[in-house]
Structures are given as C-alpha cells and as structure tokens.
N, C-alpha and C positions, 0 to 999 in steps of 0.2 A: 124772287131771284135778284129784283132789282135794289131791293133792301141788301140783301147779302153781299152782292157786290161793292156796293157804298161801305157794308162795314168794315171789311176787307182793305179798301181802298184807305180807310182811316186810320188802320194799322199805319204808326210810325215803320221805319226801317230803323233797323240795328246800326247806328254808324262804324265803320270800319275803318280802324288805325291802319295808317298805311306806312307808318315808321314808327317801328315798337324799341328805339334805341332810347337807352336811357335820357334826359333831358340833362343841358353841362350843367345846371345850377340842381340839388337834389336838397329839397324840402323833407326834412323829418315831421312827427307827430308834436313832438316838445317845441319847436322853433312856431308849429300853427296855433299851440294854446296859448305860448307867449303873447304873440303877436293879438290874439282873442284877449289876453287880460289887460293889454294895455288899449286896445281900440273900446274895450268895455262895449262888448258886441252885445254878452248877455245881460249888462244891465237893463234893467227897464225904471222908466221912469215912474217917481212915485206918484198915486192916486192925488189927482184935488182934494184939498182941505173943503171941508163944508163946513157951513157955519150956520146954526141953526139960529134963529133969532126968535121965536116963540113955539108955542105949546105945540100948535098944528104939526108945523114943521116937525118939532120933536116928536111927534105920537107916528105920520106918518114913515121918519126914521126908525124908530121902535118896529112899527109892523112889518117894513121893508126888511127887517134882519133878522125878527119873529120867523119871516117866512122863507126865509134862508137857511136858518138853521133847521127849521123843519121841515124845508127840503132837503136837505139833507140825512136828515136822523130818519126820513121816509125812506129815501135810495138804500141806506145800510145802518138798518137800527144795530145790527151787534159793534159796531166801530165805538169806542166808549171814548174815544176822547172827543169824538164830537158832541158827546151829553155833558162829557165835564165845560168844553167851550161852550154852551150853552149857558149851562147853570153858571157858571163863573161870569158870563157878561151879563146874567139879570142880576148876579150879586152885584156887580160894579154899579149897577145901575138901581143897587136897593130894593131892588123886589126879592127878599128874599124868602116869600110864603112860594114866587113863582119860581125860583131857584131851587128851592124846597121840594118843590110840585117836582122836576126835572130829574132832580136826584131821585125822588121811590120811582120816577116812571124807568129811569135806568135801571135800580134798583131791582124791576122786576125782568129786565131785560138780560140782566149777570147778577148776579148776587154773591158771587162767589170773586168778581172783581174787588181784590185787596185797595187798590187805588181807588177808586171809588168809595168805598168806604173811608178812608180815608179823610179823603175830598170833604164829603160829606159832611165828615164830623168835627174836621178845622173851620169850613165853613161855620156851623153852628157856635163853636168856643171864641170864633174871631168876632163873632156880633151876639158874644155874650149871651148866646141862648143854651146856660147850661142844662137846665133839664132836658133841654132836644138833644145836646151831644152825651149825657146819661145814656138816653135813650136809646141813640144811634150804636154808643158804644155798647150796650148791654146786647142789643139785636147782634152787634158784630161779634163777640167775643161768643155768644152761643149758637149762629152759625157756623164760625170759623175758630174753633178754639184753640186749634195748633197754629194759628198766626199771633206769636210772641209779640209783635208791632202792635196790635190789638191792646194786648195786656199792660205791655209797660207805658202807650200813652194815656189809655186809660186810669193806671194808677197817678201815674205823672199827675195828670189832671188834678186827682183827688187831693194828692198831695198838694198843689199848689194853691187851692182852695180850701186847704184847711181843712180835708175832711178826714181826719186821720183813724176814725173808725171805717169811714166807706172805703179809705183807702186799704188798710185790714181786711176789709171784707173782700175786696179784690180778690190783693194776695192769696187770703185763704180761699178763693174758686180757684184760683188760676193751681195752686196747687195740688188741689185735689184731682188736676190733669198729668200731675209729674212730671211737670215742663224739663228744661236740659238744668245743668248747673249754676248756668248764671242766672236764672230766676230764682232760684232760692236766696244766692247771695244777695239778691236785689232784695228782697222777702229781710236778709237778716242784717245787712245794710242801715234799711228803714226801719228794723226795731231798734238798732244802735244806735242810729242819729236821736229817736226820743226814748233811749237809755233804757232801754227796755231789757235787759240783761237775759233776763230766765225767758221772757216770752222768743229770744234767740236762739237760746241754751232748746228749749222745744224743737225751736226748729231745725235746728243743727239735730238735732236723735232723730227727726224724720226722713230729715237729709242724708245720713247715713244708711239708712234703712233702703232708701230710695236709688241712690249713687253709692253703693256700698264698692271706693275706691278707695285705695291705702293713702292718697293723695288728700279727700275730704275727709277720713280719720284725722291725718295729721293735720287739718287745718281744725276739726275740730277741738282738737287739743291745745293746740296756740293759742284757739279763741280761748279758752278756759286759763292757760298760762297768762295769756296778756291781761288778762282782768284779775289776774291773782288768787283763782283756785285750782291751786298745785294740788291740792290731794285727786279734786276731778279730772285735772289734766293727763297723771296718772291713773286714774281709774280707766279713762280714756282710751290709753294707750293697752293695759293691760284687759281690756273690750276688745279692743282690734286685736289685739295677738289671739285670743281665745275664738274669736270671729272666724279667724281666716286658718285659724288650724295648721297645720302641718304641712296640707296639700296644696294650700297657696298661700305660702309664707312669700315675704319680697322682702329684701337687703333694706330697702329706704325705711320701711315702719319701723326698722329696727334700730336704724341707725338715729331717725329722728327721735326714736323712746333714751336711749346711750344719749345723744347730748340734752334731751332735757332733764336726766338725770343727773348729770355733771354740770349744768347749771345748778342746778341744787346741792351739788358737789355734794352726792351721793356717790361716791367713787366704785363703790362693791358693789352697789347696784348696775351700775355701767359694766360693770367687767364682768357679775352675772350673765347681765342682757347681753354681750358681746358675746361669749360662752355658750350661750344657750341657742344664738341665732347660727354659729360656727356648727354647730354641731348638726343642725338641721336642716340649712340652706345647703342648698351642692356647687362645688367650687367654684365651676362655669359662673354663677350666679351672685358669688358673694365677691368680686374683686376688691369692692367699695367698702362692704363691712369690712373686709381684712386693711384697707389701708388706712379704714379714722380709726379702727383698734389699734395698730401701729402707733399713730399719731398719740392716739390716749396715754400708751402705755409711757411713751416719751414723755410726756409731758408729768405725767401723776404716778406713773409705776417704778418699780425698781427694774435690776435687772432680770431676775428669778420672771418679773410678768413680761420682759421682754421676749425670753426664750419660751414663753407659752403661747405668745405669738407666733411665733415662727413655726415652734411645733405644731401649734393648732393649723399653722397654714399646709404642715410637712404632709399631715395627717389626713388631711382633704386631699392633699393630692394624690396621696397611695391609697385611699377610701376610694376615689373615684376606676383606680388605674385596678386594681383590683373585682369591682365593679366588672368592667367594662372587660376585663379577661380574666375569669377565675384564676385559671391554669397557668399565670404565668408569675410561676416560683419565683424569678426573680424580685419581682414586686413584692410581695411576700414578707421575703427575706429584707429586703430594706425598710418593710414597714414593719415587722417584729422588731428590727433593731433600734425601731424609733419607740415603740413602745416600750421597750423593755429597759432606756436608759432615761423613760421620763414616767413612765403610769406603774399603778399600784399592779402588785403578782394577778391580781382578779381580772383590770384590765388584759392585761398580758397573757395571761391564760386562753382569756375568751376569744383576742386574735389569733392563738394559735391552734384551738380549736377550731377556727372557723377555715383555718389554712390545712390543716390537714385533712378537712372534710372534702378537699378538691381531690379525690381521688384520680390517677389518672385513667384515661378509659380505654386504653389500648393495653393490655397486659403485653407488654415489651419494654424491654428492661431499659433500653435505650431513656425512653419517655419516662421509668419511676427511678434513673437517677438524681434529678436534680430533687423533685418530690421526697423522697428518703431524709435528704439533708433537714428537712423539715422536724421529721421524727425527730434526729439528733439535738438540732439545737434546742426542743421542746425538751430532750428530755437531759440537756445538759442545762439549760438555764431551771428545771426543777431542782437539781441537785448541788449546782454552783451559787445559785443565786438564790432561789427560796430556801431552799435545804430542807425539802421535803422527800428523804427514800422511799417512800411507802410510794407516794404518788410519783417517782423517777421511776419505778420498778413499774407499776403500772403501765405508765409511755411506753418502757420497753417492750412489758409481754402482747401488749396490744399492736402494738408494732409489726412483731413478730409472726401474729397470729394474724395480721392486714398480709401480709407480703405473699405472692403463690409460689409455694418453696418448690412445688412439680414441674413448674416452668424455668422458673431462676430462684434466684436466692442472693442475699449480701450479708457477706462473710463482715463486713464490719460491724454489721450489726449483731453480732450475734458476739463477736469480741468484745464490743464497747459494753455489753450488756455481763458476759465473763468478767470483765476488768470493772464495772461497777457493784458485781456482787462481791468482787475479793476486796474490792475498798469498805465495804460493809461487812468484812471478815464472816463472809458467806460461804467457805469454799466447797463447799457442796452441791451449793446451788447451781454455784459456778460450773464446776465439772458436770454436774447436770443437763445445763444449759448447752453446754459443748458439744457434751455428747451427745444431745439431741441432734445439736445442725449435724455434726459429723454423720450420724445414723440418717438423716431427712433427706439433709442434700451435701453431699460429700463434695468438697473443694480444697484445692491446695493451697491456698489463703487460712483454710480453717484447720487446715492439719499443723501447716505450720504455726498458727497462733497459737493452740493449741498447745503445742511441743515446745513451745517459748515458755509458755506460762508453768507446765510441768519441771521443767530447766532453773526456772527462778525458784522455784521451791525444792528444788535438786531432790524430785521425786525421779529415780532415773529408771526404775522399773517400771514404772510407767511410760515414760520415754521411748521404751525397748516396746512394748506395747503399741505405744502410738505410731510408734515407724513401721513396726508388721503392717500395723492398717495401711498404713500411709501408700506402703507399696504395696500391699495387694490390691490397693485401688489405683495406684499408676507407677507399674513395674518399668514403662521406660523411661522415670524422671532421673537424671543421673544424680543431681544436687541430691534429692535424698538419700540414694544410697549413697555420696560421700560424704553426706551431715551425717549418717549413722553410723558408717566407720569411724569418721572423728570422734562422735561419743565410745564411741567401744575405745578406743585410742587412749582418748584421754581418762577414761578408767581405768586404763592398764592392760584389757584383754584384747593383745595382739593377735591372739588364735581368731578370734569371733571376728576383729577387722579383717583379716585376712578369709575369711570365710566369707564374710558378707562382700566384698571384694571380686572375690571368684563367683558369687551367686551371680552379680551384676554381670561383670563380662559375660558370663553365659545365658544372658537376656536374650532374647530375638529381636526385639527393639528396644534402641536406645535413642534418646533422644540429642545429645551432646556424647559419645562414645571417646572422642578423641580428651576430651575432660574427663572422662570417670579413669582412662588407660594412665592420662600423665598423673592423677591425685596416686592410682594403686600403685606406680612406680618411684614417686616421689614418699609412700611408704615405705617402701620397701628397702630405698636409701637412706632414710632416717633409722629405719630399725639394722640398716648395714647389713643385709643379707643382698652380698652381690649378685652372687648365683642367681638366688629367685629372681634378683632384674633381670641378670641378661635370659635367663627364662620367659620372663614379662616380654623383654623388645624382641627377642625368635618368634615368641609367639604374634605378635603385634605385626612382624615384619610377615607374617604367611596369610594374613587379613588384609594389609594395606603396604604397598611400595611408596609410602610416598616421603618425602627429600627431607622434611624438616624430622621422620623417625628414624632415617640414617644417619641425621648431623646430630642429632638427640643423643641415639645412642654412640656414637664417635665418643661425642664430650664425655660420656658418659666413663668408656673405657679410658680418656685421656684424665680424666680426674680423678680413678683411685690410682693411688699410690703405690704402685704394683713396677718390678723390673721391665716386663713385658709391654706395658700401656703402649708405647710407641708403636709398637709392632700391631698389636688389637687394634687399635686406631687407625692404622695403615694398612690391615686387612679390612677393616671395614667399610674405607671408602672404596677399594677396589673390589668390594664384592657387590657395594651397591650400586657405581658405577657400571661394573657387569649388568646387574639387573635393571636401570635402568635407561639401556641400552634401546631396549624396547617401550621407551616412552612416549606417546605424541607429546606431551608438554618439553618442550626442547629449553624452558626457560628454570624448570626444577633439574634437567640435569648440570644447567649451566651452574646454578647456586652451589649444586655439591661440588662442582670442582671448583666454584672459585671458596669454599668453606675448606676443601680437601687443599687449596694452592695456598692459602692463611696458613695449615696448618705445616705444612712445608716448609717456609719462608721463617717458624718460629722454630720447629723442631727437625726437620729435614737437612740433607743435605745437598750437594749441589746437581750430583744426579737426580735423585728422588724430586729436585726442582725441576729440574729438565725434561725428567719424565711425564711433569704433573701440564706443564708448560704448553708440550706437545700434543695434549689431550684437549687443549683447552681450544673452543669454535671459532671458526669466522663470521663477525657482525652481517649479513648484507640487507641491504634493504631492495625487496621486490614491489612491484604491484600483479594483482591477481583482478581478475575481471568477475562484477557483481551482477545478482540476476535478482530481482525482485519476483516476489510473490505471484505474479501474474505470468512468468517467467520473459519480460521482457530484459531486457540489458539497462541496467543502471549505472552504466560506469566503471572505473577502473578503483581500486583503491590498494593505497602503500602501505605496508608490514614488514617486520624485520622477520628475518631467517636465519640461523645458527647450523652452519656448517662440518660438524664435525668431524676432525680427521679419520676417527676409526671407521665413519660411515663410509667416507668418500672412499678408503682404501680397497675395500668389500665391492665395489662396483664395476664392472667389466670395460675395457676400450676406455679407460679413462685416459692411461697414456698416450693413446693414436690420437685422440682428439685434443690435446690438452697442444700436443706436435702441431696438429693442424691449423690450432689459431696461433702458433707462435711463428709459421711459417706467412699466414696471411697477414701480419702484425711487423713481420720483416719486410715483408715484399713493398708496405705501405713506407715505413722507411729507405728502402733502397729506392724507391721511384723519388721519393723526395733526395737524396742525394744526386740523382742523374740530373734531375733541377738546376742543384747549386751550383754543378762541375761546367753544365753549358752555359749558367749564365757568365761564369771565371772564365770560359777562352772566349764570350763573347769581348769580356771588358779589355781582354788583353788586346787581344785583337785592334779592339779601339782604339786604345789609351797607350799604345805601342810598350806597355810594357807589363809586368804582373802585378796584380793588387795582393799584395803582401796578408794585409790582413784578412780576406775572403779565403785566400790558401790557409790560410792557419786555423782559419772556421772552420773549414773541410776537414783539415787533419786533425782536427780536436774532437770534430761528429765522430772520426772515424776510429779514436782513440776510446771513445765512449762506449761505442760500439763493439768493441773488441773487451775492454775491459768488463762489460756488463754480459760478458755471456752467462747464462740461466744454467745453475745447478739442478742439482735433483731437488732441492726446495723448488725455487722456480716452479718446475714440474710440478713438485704438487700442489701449489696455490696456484696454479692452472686448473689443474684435475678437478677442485675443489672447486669454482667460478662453476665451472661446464656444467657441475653436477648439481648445482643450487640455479640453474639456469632449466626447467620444463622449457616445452615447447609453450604449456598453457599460462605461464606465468614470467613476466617478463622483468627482471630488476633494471631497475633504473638508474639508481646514485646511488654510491658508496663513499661512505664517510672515516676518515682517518678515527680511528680507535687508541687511544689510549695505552701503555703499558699495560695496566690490569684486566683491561679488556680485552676479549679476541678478535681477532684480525678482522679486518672487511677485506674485501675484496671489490673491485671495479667491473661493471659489465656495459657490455651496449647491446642496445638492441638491434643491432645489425649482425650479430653475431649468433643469435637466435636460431637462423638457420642451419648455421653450421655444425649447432649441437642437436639436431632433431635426429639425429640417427650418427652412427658409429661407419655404416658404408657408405654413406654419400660423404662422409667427410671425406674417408679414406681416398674414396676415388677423384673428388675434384683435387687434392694435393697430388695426388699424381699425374693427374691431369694437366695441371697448371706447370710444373716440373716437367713433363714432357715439351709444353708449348714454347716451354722457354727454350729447349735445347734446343727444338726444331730452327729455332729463330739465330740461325747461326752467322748469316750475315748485316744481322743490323747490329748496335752498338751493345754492348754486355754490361750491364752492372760488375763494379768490382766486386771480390767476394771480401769479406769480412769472417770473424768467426763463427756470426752468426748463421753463416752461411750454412757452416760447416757442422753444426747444430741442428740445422732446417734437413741437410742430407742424413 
C-alpha cells in the first residue's frame, strides 16, 4: 500500500492555463523553421578525422567496420542496400574476392534484385574481371530475362570488347524471347554499323512477323529503299497490303506505298494504289489518303484526275450514308446522280439495283412515294441514256408487278410505261398496259391519261368508251361529264351533248353541280337556244335561291337582243327580291339590289331609281353576347346588321315606339334649353343689360328646332333603329354610309329599354306627359314644333 502510494504521489499533475487568451506577439510554424535554419539547430558536427599510421591500426579499422556492417546485415539481411554498402566499401579497399563473397551472399538473400545485379557486374567490368561479369551477366539474363537493362549492357559489353560474334550471340538469345521493338532495332542497328545488310534484311522479316505493325512494315521498306532495293521495297510494301487484308487495312500503309511509288515517279501506280485504298478504306478513316491524293493529282494529274478525286471523295460519302440508312431515298438519289454523270452503265446499274432492293416495309403509300422515283429514274436513264428498250421495258413490268395494286397503285407509272411503249410505236401494248391498270385498280389520273392518249391519236370511239367507263366508275365527277359533252360538241353531235348534260343533272351526287349547271347553260347559249336556258335557270332557280343565279340569269335576259329584255330583267329582280325575302344571309339580298340599283342607274328611270333606292338597307353595326363551349360567357362581340325597309314595315308598334324615343330625345333637348334661358336672365341681371349674342344662340337653337321637325321619313328611320335594336343584342356605333351604300342608323344603349316591349313604352310616354301637366306651377318649357309632333 505503501508502494502504491509513493507511486501515485510521483504522478506529475497536469499544469492548468489559467489564461487561454491569445499571446500579442503570435509565432507561425515557417517563422520557427526559419529561425531553426539559421541558428543551424540541426546541424551536427562532423565526426573526427582519424589517422591511421600503420598496419595494426588499419586491420583494427577494417574489423571495427567488418563488424558494423555485419551488424547490421544481422538486424535486416533483406535491406540490400546495406550488402551493396558493404560490398562497395571492401571494393574501395581492393578486396574484391571479399566484395565478391558479399555480392553471392546477397545474392542468395534476393536474386530477383535488378540493382544488385547490376552492382555486381559493374563491379566485375570496373576491375577488369571480364569472364566474372560474363558470368554474372549470363546467370542474370537467364534468371531475369525480361529485364532489357540486362540485355543491352550485356551486349554493350561485348561490343566494346570486340566480341562481335558473342555480341551476335547475345542478340540472337535475347530474341528468341521477343523483346519490345527497340531491341530489334538495337539487333539491326548493330548489324548496319558492321554492314551487314542481308544478316538485317533477316532480321527485319522476323521483326515483322513478331511486331506485325503497319509502322515496322513501313520502316521495313525504307530500310530496303534507303539501301537501294526498290524492287524489295515494293515487294515489301505489296506483303503488307496482302498481309493485312481488307479487314485491317490503315490509310498510312497506303499512303506510304503512293509516295514511294512517286519517288520512283511511277505516277499510275500511285493513282492505282490511291484507287484501290479509296475504294476499301471507309471514309471515317481515309481523310488523309483523300488529302496527299488531292495533293498528287495537283501536282502530276490533269484535270479529268482532279474530278476523280472529288468524285471518289463524293462516293464514300454516299457509300457510307447509305450504309448507315438503307431507306433513305434521298441519299440514293444523289448518289445515282453521282454515278450516272461519271461511271460506266454496269457501275450505274449495279447502284441502282442495289437502291431499289430497299424495298419499303410498311406497305403505305405514303412511305413508297419517294421509293417509286427510284423505279423512274432506273428506268429513264435505261432508255435516255444507255438506250436499251428491251431492258427500260423490263424496269417497268417489274415495277409494276413490285407495286400492291389491292392496296394503292401509281397511275404515273402505269402512263410513263403507255407513253414508253407508243415511243416504241407499241400501240398495243400500250393500250394493253392501260387497260390493265384501268381494270386492277381504276383511278382518275389513269382514265384521264388514258383519254389524253386516245385524243392524240383522234381515236374518238374509243374516247366515247373510255368516258362510259370513266363515269360508271365516278358518276359524281362533274369535269367528266363536261370533258364528254365538249367531245360530243366538238364533233358536232349537239343531240348527244345535250343528252349527256341532262343525264349529269339528273345525278344524286355531284361533286361541283354549280360548274356542271353554268358549262350546260353556257351551251345552251352558244347553240342560241334561249328558251332551253331560261328553262336551265326555272329549273336551277326550284333547286337553289341563291343571288349570283338571279344576277346570272338578269344578265342573261338583259343580253339577248330582244324588245322586252328591260322588262325580263326587271321582273326578274323583283321576283327574286320576293323570294329572297326569306333569306337569313341578308348580305346576298343586299348584292341583288345593289346589282338590280346598277342596273337602274344604266337603263332605268328616275322612278324605277327611286323605287330600287327605297329597297335598299340600313348599315348598323350591333354587338351580340358570346358563350363558349363550356357555356360560360366569353365576351361581347361587333357585327353589322342590314336593316330592311320591307322588313321593318311588316312589324307591329313600330310607330308608338319610334314616337316614344322621339319624345324622350325632345324632352333631353328642352331641359337643355331651360339651361341656357337661366343662365341669359342670370347674365342680364348682372351685367345690367342683355347679352346680345346668347339671345341670338337661343333663338337660332329654337330656329333649328322648328325647322327640323321629323317627317314620315323621320318616322321611319326611327321604326327601323327600334327594330334592329333586341333587347339581347345591343348596337353600339353607327357609321356614316356612303351614297351607294345603305343608311346606318345611330343607337345607344340607354335606349335598349325603351324598345323591350311596345306597352311599357306606351305607358311611360304618357306617363311622363301626364307628370308634366301636373307640374303646373313651376316654370314650363316653351313649346317648339317639336312639341307639337311629341302631342
């Protein structure tokens, strides 16, 4: 216990900061090593010299550092640099059997240590003990035979000693391990320096075998160039292309084979080997052959070789793009066009065999229109440009027989293929082929080609044939049936136009009716048979009311030459004016009267003007309230309105009401005169006398007033306002109108009320008229005539 306590007691205590505030002066880490480099803290001083003055003294040194080092190499024999300090201080000191001893005893400690070895064997060559660093080196290089440092001091050696067979002999071990690249070169190096040509020329054919890179090809070549056998150098070159095949061809073998051929200025051979490497390398790949062929062709070619460059470059790039998307025609089509304005018809063929083989794989027509064009040009450049029919006629039928005529069909192909059998004075074949598509898959493209081609040959019974078809296959196309009247026409046989005429009209569907009505009528006036027009427009006119067959027929009676016309003419617009009475389009009745107020103004007179005058609308412009889709409220929006007088007449209470805002419209005037009269006896009052001019303003309002009393016109451009004024539709601004145009009218929306009904108007006018008489002792408006209007 009393031990324990003493131990305890011997425990230091932790001293405790009892101000942890920073210190004013603050010492970094850099300012204390400075301060350490210049006091030279860590120097130490060096060891005593000793001075050995005889043997004793020496041997005792010797053993004293004997047993140093082997204390050491005791504590950690795998440390090897304390065997080479070792061995290196008994060489200094010429023992080197005991340096020797040091090195195998390490030796057997690592053996696989490169530096040591090393050591070892610079030791032996520095004190001339060649057959020891033989030795050493032979032990090294067949322990360690992928250490290169091994091989090349060891050759080094030999070579420097003149052993220029041992040093051979080297070489050949070291290679029979297949060292990297640069020991061969070192290998063919040393057979060059003692001219050893062929014993190189060996080793270069092993070297390739062994390194088979387009790089040591081409160096093997050079070697062969640079010593002056061109024909091996080329044998060389055409080894490596035959080497490397197709599937790993490279731009530089090629390009280096191209100029050692143009050193030799072999020109066609270069342009061969350019040719042959284009053709094979993929474009990605060849930038470089394409730009020293460039350079060649400039330098040694014409222009003919320039444009084979180019092409050749054109041609790789549509090889590739074609490649890389069958299907997409356009590529296609710019590389046909490339072939076909520079390569033989067999070229040209073969690309466009190979283009038409993309068949597309969706059968929809969409997708085999572009596809089709293909056909065409395959089988127009057979016929324009080789000028072979046999084989144009083939393209087609094969074409033909490609295409699925159950799903769609292309009428141009089936023309182009008619129109090349009649250039082949085929016509047979032609007609043949026609009437195939017409019978497979029937189109209005191919009836009308068809009916073109029969025309040119003014076969017209055939013609007459071909339009039967035509329209029992589409009875409501109307252009047919007036291209087949025109042929009957222009034959002469008006009976049969007229027949085929009346067949149409009496179609159930037409597709254009208002075109097939004006061609039958526009016959009818060329053959001058009036009657059957105005027959044609009665009839026209019990199928359709509409404004442009009323002004049709107008012109129609105003252009024969007839006593009556004016009158015809002038019944006609008033009977279709009657009927379209009951129009919603209020902008086709406006057209007929202003087409019927033309006609007036040239052949009418001044009544008949008057009368047309009085027909004719008032402009106004309303807004009506919009509802969207969802039925919420969108807004107000503005439209014009066409007023009619014959409407407005027909409608009940229009004159009580038309009264009513003409009285509410006074009443607004006479307050504002009551105005002006107080403010005139104010002034007088004032100014002690009358202001002259204010009275003559009064009597000039009142002048105006009296003069502009409202006629029965008045009245009815009131009547008319009321009646283009719903309660659900409110106009806004009226716009001054033109002479030719019909009147507007002005509205407000405050007045909206007072047209919602025909009895509230009545009663607040009497109402208000009551209120006023009641009001018999305050001041009275003077009356005016418009007073007397308003009563």
């Amino acid at each position: 216990m009393a031990s324990t306590a003493a131990g305890k007691q011997r425990i230091p205590k932790v001293a405790k900061v009892k101000n942890k505030a920073p210190a004013e002066v603050q010492i970094t880490a850099e300012q204390l090593l400075r301060e350490a480099k210049e006091r030279e803290l860590e120097l130490l001083p060096p060891p005593p010299k000793q001075k050995i003055t005889d043997e004793e003294e020496l041997n005792d040194y010797k053993l004293k550092k004997r047993k140093g080092f082997e204390d050491n190499i005791r504590k950690n024999r795998t440390v090897i640099s304390n065997w080479i300090k070792y061995a290196q201080w008994e060489e200094s000191l010429k023992e080197v059997q005991r340096a020797r001893s040091i090195y195998e005893r390490a030796l057997d400690v690592d053996h696989r240590n490169i530096a040591l070895w090393l050591k070892y064997a610079e030791m032996e060559m520095k004190n001339r003990q060649v057959n020891h660093a033989r030795n050493i080196w032979d032990r090294a290089i067949t322990i360690l035979p992928r250490v290169n440092q091994f091989w090349y001091k060891y050759s080094y050696m030999e070579e420097m000693l003149g052993n220029i067979a041992g040093c051979r002999q080297v070489f050949e071990r070291w290679t029979e391990w297949e060292p990297e690249e640069q020991a061969w070169h070192s290998y063919i190096n040393f057979e060059l320096r003692y001219k050893e040509v062929d014993k190189a020329r060996s080793i270069y054919e092993r070297f390739v075998i062994v390194h088979p890179d387009v790089k040591n090809w081409i160096k093997y070549a050079r070697f062969e160039e640079k010593h002056g056998y061109i024909a091996h150098g080329r044998k060389v070159f055409e080894r490596s292309v035959e080497f490397f095949g197709e599937e790993h061809v490279d731009e530089n073998l090629f390009v280096a084979f191209a100029r050692f051929e143009e050193k030799q200025k072999e020109f066609e051979r270069v342009r061969v080997i350019y040719k042959y490497a284009l053709d094979r390398i993929p474009k990605q790949q060849a930038q470089e052959l394409f730009k020293f062929y460039t350079v060649f062709e400039k330098k040694f070619g014409d222009r003919r070789g320039i444009e084979d460059v180019i092409v050749s470059k054109r041609r790789f790039q549509y090889e590739e793009e074609v490649k890389a998307s069958p299907h997409n025609y356009d590529a296609w089509f710019d590389y046909l066009r490339l072939v076909e304005s520079d390569a033989d018809p067999d070229t040209a063929r073969e690309v466009y065999e190979r283009a038409i083989a993309n068949i597309p794989p969706i059968q929809e027509k969409r997708h085999w229109r572009r596809y089709i064009y293909l056909w065409i040009n395959y089988a127009l450049y057979e016929e324009l440009e080789v000028k072979d029919p046999e084989r144009t006629r083939q393209v087609y039928l094969a074409c033909l027989d490609l295409i699925p005529h159950k799903k769609f069909t292309f009428a141009k192909m089936w023309l182009l293929y008619g129109q090349f059998e009649i250039r082949q004075k085929n016509l047979q074949a032609a007609r043949r082929g026609l009437g195939t598509a017409i019978g497979k898959c029937p189109k209005n493209k191919l009836f009308k080609g068809y009916i073109e081609l029969e025309l040119q040959l003014r076969e017209f019974d055939r013609c007459r044939k071909l339009y039967e078809k035509y329209l029992e296959f589409a009875s409501e196309n109307c252009t047919t049936w007036i291209k087949f009247s025109e042929l009957e026409t222009i034959l002469g046989d008006t009976e049969r136009a007229r027949a085929i005429f009346e067949l149409a009209i009496g179609q159930p569907r037409l597709d254009m009716p208002e075109v097939l009505w004006k061609s039958y009528i526009d016959f009818e006036i060329e053959q001058e048979e009036y009657d059957n027009t105005r027959g044609l427009y009665k009839r026209l006119l019990q199928r359709t009311q509409h404004v442009k067959v009323w002004i049709s027929y107008a012109q129609y009676e105003l252009s024969i030459d007839t006593s009556d016309r004016l009158q015809r003419c002038r019944g006609i617009f008033e009977e279709a004016n009657k009927g379209l009475r009951s129009c919603e389009e209020k902008e086709e009745r406006l057209m007929l009267l202003e087409s019927w107020k033309e006609f007036e103004q040239e052949f009418g007179s001044d009544t008949t003007r008057e009368r047309v005058k009085k027909l004719l609308p008032e402009k106004v412009k309303k807004r009506r309230k919009l509802t969207a889709e969802d039925g919420s409220d969108a807004g107000w929006e503005e439209y014009y309105d066409y007023i009619f007088p014959e409407d407005a007449a027909n409608q009940p209470n229009l004159k009580l009401l038309a009264m009513a805002k003409m009285w509410k419209r006074q009443q607004q005037e006479d307050d504002d005169d009551d105005v002006d009269e107080e403010d005139d006896e104010e002034d007088e009052e004032n100014n002690g006398g009358v202001d002259r001019g204010r009275v003559e303003k009064v009597r000039g309002k009142e002048m105006e007033g009296e003069e502009n009393g409202r006629g029965e016109r008045g009245i009815d451009k009131e009547i008319t306002e009321d009646l283009a004024s719903p309660s659900s539709e409110k106009p806004i601004v009226s716009e001054p109108v033109p002479e030719e145009v019909p009147k507007e009218s002005t509205y407000d929306d405050r007045d909206d009320s007072d047209e919602s009904s025909s009895g509230s108007s009545s009663s607040s006018s009497s109402s208000s008229s009551s209120s006023d008489s009641d009001n018999g002792g305050e001041k009275q408006p003077r009356k005016s005539n418009k007073d007397s209007v308003k009563d």
